[in-house]
C-alpha positions as CSV (number, residue, x, y, z in Angstrom):
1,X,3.6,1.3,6.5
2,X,1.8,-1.4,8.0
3,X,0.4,0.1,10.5
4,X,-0.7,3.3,8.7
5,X,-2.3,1.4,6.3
6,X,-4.5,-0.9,9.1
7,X,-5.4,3.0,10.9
8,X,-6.2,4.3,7.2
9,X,-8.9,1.2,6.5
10,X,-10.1,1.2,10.2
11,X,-11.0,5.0,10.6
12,X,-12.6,4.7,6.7
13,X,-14.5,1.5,8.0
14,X,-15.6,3.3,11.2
15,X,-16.6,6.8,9.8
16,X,-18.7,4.8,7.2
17,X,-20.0,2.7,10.1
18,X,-21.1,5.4,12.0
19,X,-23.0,7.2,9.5
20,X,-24.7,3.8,8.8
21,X,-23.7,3.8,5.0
22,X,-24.2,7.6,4.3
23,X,-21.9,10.0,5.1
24,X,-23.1,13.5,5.8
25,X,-20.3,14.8,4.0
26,X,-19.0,14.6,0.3
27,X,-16.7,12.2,-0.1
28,X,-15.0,13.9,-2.9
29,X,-14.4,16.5,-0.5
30,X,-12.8,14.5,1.6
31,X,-10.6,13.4,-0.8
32,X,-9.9,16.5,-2.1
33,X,-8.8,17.8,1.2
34,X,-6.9,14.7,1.4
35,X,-4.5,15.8,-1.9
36,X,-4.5,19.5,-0.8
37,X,-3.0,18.2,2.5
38,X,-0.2,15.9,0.6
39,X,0.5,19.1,-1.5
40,X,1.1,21.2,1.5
41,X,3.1,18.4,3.8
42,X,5.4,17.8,0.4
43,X,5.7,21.8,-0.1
44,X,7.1,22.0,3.3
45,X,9.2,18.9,3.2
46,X,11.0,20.2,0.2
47,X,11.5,23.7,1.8
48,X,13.2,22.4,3.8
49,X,16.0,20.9,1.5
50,X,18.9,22.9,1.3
51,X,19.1,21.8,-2.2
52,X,16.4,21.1,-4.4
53,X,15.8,20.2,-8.2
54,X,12.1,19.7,-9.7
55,X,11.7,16.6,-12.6
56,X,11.3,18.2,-16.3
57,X,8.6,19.4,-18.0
58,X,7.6,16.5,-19.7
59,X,7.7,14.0,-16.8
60,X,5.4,16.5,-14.8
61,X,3.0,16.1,-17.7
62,X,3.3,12.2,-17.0
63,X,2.4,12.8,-13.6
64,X,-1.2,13.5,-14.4
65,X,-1.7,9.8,-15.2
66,X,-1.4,8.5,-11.7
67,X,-2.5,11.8,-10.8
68,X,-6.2,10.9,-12.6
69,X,-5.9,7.1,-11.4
70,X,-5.7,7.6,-7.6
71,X,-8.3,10.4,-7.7
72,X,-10.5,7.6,-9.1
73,X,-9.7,4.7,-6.7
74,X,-9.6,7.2,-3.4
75,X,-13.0,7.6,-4.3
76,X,-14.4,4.0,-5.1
77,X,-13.0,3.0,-1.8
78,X,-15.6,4.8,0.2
79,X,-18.3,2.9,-2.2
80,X,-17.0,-0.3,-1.6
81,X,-16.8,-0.1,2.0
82,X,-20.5,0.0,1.8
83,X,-20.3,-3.3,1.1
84,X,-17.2,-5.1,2.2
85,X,-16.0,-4.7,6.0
86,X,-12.3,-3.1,6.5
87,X,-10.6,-6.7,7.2
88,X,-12.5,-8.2,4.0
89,X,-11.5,-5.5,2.1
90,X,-7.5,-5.6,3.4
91,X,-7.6,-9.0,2.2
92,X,-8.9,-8.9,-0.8
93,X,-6.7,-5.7,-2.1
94,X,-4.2,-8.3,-2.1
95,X,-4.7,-9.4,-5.6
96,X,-3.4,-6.1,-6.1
97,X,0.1,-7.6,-5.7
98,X,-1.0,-9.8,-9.0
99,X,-1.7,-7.3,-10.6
100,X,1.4,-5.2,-10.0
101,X,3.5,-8.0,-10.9
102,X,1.8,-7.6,-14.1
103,X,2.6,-4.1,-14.5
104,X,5.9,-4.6,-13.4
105,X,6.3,-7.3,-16.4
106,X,4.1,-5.6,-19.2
107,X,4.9,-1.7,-18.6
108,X,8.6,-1.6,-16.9
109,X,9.9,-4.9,-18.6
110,X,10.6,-6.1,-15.0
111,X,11.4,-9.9,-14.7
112,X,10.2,-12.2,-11.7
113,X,11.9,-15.5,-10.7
114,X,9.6,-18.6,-11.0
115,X,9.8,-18.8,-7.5
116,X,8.6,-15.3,-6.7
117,X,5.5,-16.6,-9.0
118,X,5.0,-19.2,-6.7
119,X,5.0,-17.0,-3.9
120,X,1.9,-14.6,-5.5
121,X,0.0,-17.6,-6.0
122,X,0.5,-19.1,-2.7
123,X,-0.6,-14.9,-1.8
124,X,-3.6,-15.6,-4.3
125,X,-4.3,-19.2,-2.4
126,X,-4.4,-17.5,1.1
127,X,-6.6,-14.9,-0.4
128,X,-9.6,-17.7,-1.4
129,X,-8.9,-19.3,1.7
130,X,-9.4,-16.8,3.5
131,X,-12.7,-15.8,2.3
132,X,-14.1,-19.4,1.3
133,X,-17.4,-19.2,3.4
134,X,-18.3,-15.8,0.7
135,X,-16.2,-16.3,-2.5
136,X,-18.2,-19.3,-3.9
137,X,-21.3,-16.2,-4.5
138,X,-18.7,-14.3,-6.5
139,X,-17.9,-18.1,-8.3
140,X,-21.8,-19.2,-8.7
141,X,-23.8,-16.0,-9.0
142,X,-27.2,-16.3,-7.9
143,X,-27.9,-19.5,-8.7
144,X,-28.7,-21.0,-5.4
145,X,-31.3,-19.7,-3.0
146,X,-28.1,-18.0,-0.6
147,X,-27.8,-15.5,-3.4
148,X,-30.9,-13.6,-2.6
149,X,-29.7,-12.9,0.6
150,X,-28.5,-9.2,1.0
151,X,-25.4,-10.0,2.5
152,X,-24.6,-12.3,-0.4
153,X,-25.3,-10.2,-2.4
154,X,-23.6,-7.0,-1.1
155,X,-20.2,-8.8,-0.6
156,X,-20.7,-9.9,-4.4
157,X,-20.8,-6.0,-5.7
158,X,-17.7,-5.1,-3.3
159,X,-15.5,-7.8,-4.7
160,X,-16.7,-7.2,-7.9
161,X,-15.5,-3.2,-7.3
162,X,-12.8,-4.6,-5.1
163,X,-10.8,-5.5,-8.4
164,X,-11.7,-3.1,-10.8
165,X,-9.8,-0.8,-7.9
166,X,-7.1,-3.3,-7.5
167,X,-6.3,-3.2,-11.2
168,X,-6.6,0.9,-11.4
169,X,-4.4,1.4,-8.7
170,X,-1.8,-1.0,-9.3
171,X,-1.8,0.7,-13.0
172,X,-0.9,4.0,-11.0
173,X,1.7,2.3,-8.9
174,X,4.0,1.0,-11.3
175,X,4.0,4.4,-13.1
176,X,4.7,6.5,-9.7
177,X,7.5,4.2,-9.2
178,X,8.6,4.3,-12.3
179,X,9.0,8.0,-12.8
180,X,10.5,8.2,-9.4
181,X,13.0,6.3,-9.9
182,X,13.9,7.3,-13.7
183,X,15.1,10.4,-11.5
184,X,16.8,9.1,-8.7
185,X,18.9,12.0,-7.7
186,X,15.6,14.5,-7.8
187,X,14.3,14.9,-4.3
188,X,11.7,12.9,-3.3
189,X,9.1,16.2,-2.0
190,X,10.1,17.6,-5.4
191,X,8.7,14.9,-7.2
192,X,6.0,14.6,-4.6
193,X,4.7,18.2,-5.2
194,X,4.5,17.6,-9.0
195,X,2.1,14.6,-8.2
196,X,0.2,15.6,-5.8
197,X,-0.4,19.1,-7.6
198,X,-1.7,17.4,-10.5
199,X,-3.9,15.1,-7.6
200,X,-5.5,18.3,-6.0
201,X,-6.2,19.7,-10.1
202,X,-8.0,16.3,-10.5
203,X,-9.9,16.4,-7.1
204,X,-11.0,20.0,-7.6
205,X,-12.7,18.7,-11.2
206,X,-14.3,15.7,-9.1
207,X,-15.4,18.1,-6.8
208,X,-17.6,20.7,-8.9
209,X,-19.3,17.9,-10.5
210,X,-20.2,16.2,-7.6
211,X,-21.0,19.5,-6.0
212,X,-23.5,20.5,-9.7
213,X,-25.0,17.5,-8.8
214,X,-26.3,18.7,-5.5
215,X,-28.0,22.2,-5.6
216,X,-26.7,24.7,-2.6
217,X,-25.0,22.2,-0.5
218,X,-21.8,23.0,1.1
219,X,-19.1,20.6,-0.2
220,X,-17.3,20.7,3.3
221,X,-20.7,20.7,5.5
222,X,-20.8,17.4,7.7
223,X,-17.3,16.9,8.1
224,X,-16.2,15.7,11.8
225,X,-13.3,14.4,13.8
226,X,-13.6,11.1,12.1
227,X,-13.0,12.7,8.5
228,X,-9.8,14.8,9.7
229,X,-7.9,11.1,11.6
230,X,-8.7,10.0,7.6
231,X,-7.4,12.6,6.1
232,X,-4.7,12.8,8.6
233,X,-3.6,8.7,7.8
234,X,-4.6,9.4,4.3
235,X,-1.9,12.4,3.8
236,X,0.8,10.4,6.2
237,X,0.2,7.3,4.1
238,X,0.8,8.8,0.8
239,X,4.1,10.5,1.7
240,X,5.7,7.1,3.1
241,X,4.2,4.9,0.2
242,X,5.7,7.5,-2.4
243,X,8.9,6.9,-0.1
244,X,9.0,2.8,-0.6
245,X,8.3,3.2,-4.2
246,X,11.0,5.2,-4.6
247,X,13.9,3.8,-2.4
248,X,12.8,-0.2,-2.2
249,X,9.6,-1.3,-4.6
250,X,6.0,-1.5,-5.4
251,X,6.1,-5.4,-4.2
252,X,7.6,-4.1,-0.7
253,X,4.7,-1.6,-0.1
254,X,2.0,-4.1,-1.4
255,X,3.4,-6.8,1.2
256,X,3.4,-4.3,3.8
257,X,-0.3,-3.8,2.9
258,X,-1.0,-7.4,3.3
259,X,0.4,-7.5,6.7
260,X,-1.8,-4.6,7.6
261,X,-5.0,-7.2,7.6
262,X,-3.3,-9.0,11.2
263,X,-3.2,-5.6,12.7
264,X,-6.9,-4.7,11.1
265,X,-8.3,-8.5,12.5
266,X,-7.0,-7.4,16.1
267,X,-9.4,-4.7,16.2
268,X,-12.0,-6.1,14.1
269,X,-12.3,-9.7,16.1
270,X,-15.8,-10.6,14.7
271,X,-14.5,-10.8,11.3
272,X,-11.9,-13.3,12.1
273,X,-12.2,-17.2,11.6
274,X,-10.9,-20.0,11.6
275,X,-10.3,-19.6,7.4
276,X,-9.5,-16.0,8.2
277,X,-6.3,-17.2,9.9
278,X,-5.2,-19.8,7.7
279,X,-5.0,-17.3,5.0
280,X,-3.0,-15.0,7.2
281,X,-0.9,-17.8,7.8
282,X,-0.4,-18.2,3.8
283,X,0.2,-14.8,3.3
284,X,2.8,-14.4,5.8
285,X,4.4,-17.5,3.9
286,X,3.9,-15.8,1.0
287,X,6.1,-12.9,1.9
288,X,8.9,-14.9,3.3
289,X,8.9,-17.1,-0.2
290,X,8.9,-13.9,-2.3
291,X,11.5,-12.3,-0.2
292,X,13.8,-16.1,0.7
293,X,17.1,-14.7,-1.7
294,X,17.5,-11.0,0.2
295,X,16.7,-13.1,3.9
296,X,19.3,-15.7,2.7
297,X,21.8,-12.6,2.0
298,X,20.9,-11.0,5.5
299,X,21.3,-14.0,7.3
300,X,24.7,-14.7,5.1
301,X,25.9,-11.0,5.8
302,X,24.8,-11.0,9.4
303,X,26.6,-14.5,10.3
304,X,29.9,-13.1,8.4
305,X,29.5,-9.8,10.6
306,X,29.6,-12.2,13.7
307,X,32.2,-14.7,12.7
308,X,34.6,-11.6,12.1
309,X,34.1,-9.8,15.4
310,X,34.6,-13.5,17.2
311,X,37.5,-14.1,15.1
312,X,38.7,-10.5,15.8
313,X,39.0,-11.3,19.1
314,X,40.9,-14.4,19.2
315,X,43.9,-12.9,16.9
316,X,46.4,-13.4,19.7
317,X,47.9,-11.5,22.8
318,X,49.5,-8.1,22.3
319,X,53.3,-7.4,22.0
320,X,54.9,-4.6,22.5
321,X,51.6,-2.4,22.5
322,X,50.5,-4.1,18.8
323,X,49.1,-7.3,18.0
324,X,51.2,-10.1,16.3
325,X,50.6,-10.3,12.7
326,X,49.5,-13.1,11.0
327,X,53.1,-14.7,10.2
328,X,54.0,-13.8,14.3
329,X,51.1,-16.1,15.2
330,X,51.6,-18.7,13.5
331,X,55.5,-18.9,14.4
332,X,54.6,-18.3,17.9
């Protein structure tokens, strides 16, 4: 997820980047597209079930709300990355984890333990670090003469976007995951082709008024190799995010978002510092502190696994084609 997440931000970034800010296609198009080719991947995924059983009528009305949500953000992440490069941008959509933890708390009733708190702030801490050379503009305004610079400036509007996104998506999150997993034994595609249904409805509407707005322009003219790879790591994306949500968490899929910026620095070299890596370096702390009780129990299982297969073969020599039982081995 990782990985799909760093290609997703990088070919965005670079298909931006090589229009120089204006793409000669519609990015609500693009997006649209982008659901249409979730729909059909899901549709054939679930074909191929031998059994299959669709979520009821009133939970695919419920759909519509993350439906309407990610049609929103998939389109305000184009705008912002007119302002904010892809590694700026993959660090700062970690606040999104903050803000899922407060969904989790406010809309599911899901509890945290104090030290998993700790960990998002440490996550929160890694994220100012990180960005300390820009972040005081957001803090200050414009009150000092680095303001009027245009770079100030434009990373000022992107973080400023950057969290109204954040808190939209993270919104839609919590209320994927929970409707997947109020039906657990519905099939993932199932459930999938209900959302993304509603996501190609949405996109269509998104479409016509952005195509009203311009008079006999083809809504598909302009598009290139660069805009099928994103709709390509777009449609792969959604599918294995729906997948986490459903069978491990929200937090799980945001965390593998945040390791996605170390795979995004490696191509994007420029954009890394010596801040830039401390915060890494938090992050990744961040995980294992969120995550210490399930590594203690994988550690715990895994040494128990090995002690029993060295035990196993220490349980004494063979008789008569068997092994001695344990009251044989201790009288011998």
């Amino acid at each position: 997820l990782a990985a799909i997440t760093a290609a997703k931000s990088l070919l965005q970034a670079q298909a931006v980047l090589r229009a120089s800010g204006i793409l000669a296609y519609s990015t609500f198009s693009l997006i649209f597209v982008v659901e249409v080719a979730k729909l059909l991947l899901s549709l054939g995924l679930a074909a191929s079930l031998e059994q299959r059983s669709w979520p009821t009528r009133r939970e695919q009305l419920l759909y519509a709300i993350p439906g309407a949500l990610y049609t929103f953000d998939n389109n305000l992440v184009f705008i912002i990355l007119r302002y904010l490069d892809a590694a700026s941008l993959a660090v700062l959509w970690n606040v999104k984890i903050v803000f899922t933890a407060l969904g989790l708390r406010l809309l599911v009733g899901r509890r945290l333990l104090a030290s998993q708190w700790l960990a998002l702030g440490v996550l929160t801490l890694g994220v100012t670090v990180s960005h300390v050379d820009r972040l005081w503009v957001v803090v200050y305004g414009c009150s000092t003469d680095a303001c009027s610079t245009p770079r100030d400036m434009t990373y000022a509007i992107g973080a400023a976007m950057t969290l109204v996104a954040t808190a939209v998506v993270s919104i839609a999150n919590v209320v994927e995951e929970k409707l997947l997993k109020d039906r657990l034994e519905t099939p993932l595609y199932c459930q999938n082709v209900v959302l993304y249904a509603w996501g190609v409805f949405f996109n269509v509407a998104s479409m016509l008024i952005d195509a009203r707005s311009q008079e006999n322009v083809n809504p598909f003219k302009g598009f290139d190799g660069w805009a099928f790879s994103v709709i390509a790591t777009q449609a792969i994306s959604g599918i294995v995010i729906s997948a986490t949500f459903k069978h491990v968490s929200n937090i799980a899929a945001l965390y593998a978002h945040a390791m996605s910026m170390i795979i995004i620095a490696v191509f994007t070299p420029s954009t890394t510092n010596v801040p830039f890596v401390l915060g890494m370096a938090l992050v990744v702390s961040s995980l294992f502190g969120f995550y210490h009780l399930e590594l203690r129990a994988a550690l715990r299982a895994l040494l128990e696994r090995s002690s029993g297969s060295v035990s196993s073969a220490f349980t004494g020599p063979k008789r008569r084609g068997r092994a001695y039982t344990q009251a044989e081995h201790e009288e011998k």
